[in-house]
N, C-alpha and C positions, 0 to 999 in steps of 0.2 A: 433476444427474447429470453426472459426467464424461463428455468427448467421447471416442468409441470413434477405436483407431486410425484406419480408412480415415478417418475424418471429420480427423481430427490432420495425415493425408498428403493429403488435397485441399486441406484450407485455407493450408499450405505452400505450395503450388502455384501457390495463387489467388494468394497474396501477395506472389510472386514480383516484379511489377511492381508493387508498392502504393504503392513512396516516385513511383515517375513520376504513378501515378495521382491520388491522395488528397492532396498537399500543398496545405495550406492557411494562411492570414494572416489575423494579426490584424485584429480590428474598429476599432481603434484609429486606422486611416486614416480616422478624423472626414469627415461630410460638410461640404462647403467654402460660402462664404455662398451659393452658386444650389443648395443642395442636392444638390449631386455627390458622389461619392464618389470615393476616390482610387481602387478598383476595382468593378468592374462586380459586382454581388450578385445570386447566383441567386433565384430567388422560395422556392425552400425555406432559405433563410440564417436561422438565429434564433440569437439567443444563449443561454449557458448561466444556468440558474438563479441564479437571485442567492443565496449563503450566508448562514446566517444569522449574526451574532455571537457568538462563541465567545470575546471578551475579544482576537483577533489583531489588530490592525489589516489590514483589506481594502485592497488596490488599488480606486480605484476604476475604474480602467479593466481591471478583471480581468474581462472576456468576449472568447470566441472567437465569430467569425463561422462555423460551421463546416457542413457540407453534409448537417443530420440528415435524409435518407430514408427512414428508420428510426426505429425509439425510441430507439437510439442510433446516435450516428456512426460510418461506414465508422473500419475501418481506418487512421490518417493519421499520417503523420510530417510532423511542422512546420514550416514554411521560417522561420526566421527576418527579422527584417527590423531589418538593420544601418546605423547610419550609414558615411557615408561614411570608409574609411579606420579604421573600426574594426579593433580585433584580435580573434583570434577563435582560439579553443585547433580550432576544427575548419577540417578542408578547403576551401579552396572551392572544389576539383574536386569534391567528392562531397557526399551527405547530409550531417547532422550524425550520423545513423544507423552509416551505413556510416563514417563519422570513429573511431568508437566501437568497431566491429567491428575495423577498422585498427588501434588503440591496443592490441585486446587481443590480437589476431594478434600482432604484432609485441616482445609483451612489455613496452609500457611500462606497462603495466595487471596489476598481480599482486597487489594487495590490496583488494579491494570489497567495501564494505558495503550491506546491502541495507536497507530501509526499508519494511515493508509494511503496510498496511492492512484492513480485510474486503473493498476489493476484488479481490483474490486465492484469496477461500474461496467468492464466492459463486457460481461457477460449479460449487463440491460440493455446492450447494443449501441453504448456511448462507445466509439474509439478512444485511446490511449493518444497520446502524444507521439511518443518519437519511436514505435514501434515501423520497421520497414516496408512501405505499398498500403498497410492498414492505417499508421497514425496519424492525427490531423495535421502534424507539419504535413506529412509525403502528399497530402490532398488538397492542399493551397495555391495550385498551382494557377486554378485558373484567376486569382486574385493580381498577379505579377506582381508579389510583395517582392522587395529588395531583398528580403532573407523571410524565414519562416517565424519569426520570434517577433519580429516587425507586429504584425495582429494585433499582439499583445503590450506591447509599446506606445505607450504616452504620444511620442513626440507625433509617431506617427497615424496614431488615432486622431488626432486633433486636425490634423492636415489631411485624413481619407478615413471618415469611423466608416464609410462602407460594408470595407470587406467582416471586421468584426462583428456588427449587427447581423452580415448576413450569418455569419457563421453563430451567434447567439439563436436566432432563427431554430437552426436545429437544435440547441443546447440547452433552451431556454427547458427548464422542470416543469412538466405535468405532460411529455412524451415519451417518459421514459420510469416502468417502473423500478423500486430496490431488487437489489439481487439476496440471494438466499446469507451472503454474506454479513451483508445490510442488518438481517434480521440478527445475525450471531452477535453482533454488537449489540442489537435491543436488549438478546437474551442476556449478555452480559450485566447491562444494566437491570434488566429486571431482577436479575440475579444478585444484587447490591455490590458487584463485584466490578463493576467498570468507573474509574477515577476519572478518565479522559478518555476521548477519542479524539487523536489532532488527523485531520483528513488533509490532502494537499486538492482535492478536487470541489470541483466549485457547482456540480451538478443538485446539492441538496437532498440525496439521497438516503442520509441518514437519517434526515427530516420526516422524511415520508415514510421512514419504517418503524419509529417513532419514538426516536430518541432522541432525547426534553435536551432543547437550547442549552441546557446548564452543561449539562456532559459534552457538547461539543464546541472544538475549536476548528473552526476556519480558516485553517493559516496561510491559503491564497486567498480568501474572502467569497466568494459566493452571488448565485442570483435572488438573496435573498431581499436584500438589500438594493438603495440605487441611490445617485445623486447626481448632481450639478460640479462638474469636474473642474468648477473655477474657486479654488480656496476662499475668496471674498466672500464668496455666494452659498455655493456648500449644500444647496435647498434640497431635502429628501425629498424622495416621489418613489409612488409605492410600486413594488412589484409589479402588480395587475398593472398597471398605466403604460407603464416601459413594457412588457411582453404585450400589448395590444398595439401600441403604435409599430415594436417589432415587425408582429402579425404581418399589418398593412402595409407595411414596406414603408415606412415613416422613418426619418433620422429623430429622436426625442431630443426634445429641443427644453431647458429649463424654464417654465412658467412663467421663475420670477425674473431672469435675465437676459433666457435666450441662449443662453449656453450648449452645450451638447450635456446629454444625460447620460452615464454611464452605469453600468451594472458594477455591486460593490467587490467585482474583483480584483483581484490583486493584479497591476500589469508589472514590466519588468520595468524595474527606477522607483516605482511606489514601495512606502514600506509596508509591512508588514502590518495585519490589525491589529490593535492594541490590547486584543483581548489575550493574542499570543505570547507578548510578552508577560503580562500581567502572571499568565498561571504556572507558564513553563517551569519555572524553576522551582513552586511546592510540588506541580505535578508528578516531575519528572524526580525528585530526593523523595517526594513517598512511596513511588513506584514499588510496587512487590515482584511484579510481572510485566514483564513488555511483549506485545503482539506485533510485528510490525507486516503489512500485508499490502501485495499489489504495486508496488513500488522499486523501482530501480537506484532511489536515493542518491541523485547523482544533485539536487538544488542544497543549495543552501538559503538562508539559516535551517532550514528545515530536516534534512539529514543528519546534522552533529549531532541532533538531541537524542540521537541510541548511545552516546556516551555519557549521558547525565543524569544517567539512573546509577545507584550506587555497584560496586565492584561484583557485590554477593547477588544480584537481581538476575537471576532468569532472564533469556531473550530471545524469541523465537522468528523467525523469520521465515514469511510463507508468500514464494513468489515463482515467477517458471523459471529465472536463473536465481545464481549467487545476485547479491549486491550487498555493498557497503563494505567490503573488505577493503583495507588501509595498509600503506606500506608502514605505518609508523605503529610500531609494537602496541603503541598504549589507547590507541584509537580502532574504531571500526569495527566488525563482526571479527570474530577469529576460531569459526567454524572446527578449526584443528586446531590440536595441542601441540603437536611438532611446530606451528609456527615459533612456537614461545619457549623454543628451547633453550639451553647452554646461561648467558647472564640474565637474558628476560624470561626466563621461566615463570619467574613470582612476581612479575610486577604487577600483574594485571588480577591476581587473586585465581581461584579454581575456572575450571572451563564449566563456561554457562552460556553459548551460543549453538543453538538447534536450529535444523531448519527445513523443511518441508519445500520441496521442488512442486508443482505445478498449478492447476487450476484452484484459484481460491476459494468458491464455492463449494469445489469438492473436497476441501482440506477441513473447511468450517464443517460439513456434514460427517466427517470423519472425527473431526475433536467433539462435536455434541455426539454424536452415538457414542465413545469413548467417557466422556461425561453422564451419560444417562439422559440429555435432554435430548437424543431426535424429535421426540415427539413433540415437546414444547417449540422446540423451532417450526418444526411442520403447521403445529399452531398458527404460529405468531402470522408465518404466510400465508394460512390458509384465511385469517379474520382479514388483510388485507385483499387479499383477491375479490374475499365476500363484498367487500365496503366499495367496491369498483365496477361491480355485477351491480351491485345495488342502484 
């Protein structure tokens, strides 16, 4: 369930002072041969879950030491920890937060691309994927898929679409509304400041918060769309047709040959839509700014592309853990400058990766007060509520 205003305007509020309060450093200051640590750990310090292999290469020093109180972590923007004499694209009078806010005040920030995940939707009460007990793999159980990815699988769609329609059932868009998130990406755009938003989520919820077809990329595909999953055949059928027979516990069957009817998302073996290739690559070389939100980055092709924004580009990264850090110098977030010390110092140009630890919609409520837009956000949700009452 989306956060109701007053709840929107106190946690503003709260967060006012978060970057003084909540900054935290990496675990990566190794205890020393008597066991010390380079800083003192509270007794609630643990690290984050270890990922599993998705074929990326892992960091393996990719855990944060960070202050879970909770099931998840406060609020935290992240102090970097630089070598000496490093360069560094942010201030170091201020955050790398407030560095960010600065760049986009000031205008040297007019074209950003956004990067999203299901951590973004699941605050409209979509689950997440491979989140543990919560994500829709862990809850497929009663389908007896031969693995959890199977659903999503071609071969085996064709041989049991079952269990997927059932599960479209609940996924299918107009159950679920945008999160406050959602709208930070409108404001963007309304703000003539958003190039892209490439989403990996197929729920349409950009859609609905009303950010124009042009500015978005669907780089698993989406229930926007549907077809006739036999390449000869090919025959669209509209949204509304496939979510009603859904409805009725109907397998959609194609018109013109009988086929199975699928929603136009991306399974695993299908490529990619075409619109993704098409922009990626002016997208991603005009980039001024990267957002990347919600997301563990562990797919590809969809993850590489935080490397193909140019060297000098800003990149902030707003999720409840780390993600995307790389064992190979020249790839991946690289959150600290110590990583890049001794021969790879300079390969990678000044340190320009930021990143905000936990709930996305309260990071978004925090960069627009920071901005000066809370209120235009509060807006933009408050005319969609109205148009739903309506």
């Amino acid at each position: 369930m989306s956060k109701s205003d007053a709840e929107i305007s106190e946690l503003a509020t709260k967060l006012e002072s978060v970057l003084e309060l909540n900054d935290i450093h990496s675990d990566d200051e190794r205890p020393n041969e008597d066991g010390a640590s380079g800083r003192e750990h509270d007794e609630h310090d643990v690290p984050s879950n270890p990922e599993p292999d998705f074929g990326i290469p892992r960091s393996d020093s990719n855990v944060s030491a960070a202050l879970y109180e909770e099931e998840y972590p406060p609020l935290a923007v992240y102090s970097p920890i630089l070598v000496e004499g490093a360069s560094s694209l942010f201030s170091s009078k201020m955050s790398t937060l407030d560095s960010i806010v600065q760049m986009v005040k000031t205008g040297s920030v007019s074209n950003i691309v956004v990067m999203a995940g299901a951590g973004i939707s699941t605050s409209a009460g979509i689950p997440d994927f491979r989140s543990p007990k919560t994500g829709l793999y862990a809850n497929l159980k009663e389908f007896n898929l031969p693995y959890a990815e199977a659903i999503f699988a071609m071969d085996y769609f064709r041989e049991n679409p079952k269990p997927f329609y059932t599960l479209a059932k609940e996924l299918y868009p107009g159950q679920y509304s945008p999160t406050t998130t959602h709208f930070f990406i409108k404001l963007l755009e309304s703000k003539g400041l958003l190039r892209r938003h490439y989403t990996q989520n197929i729920d349409c919820l950009e859609r609905l918060a009303g950010v124009s077809h042009e500015r978005i990329v669907e780089a698993h595909g989406s229930f926007h769309t549907a077809h006739c999953i036999e390449e000869a055949c090919s025959k669209e059928h509209s949204r509304e047709w496939v979510k009603m027979k859904i409805a009725d516990g109907e397998t959609p069957r194609c018109t013109e040959c009988g086929s199975l009817v699928k929603p136009g998302i991306t399974f695993f073996g299908e490529a990619l839509p075409s619109r993704f290739y098409e922009l990626r690559e002016d997208d991603f070389a005009s980039c001024d700014l990267l957002i990347v939100m919600g997301t563990s980055l562990l797919v590809t092709p969809f993850a590489p592309q935080i490397d193909e924004v140019k060297a000098n580009v800003p990149r902030l990264l707003i999720n409840r853990e780390k993600a995307g850090e790389l064992t190979d110098p020249n790839l991946g977030f690289k959150f600290d400058r110590e990583h890049l010390s001794g021969e790879n110092a300079d390969t990678r140009g000044p340190h320009r990766d930021a990143l905000i630890l936990g709930d996305c919609d309260e990071a978004c409520i925090l960069l627009a007060d920071r901005l000066g837009w809370k209120d235009e956000l509060l807006e933009l949700r408050n005319e969609f509520l109205s148009g739903q009452n309506n």
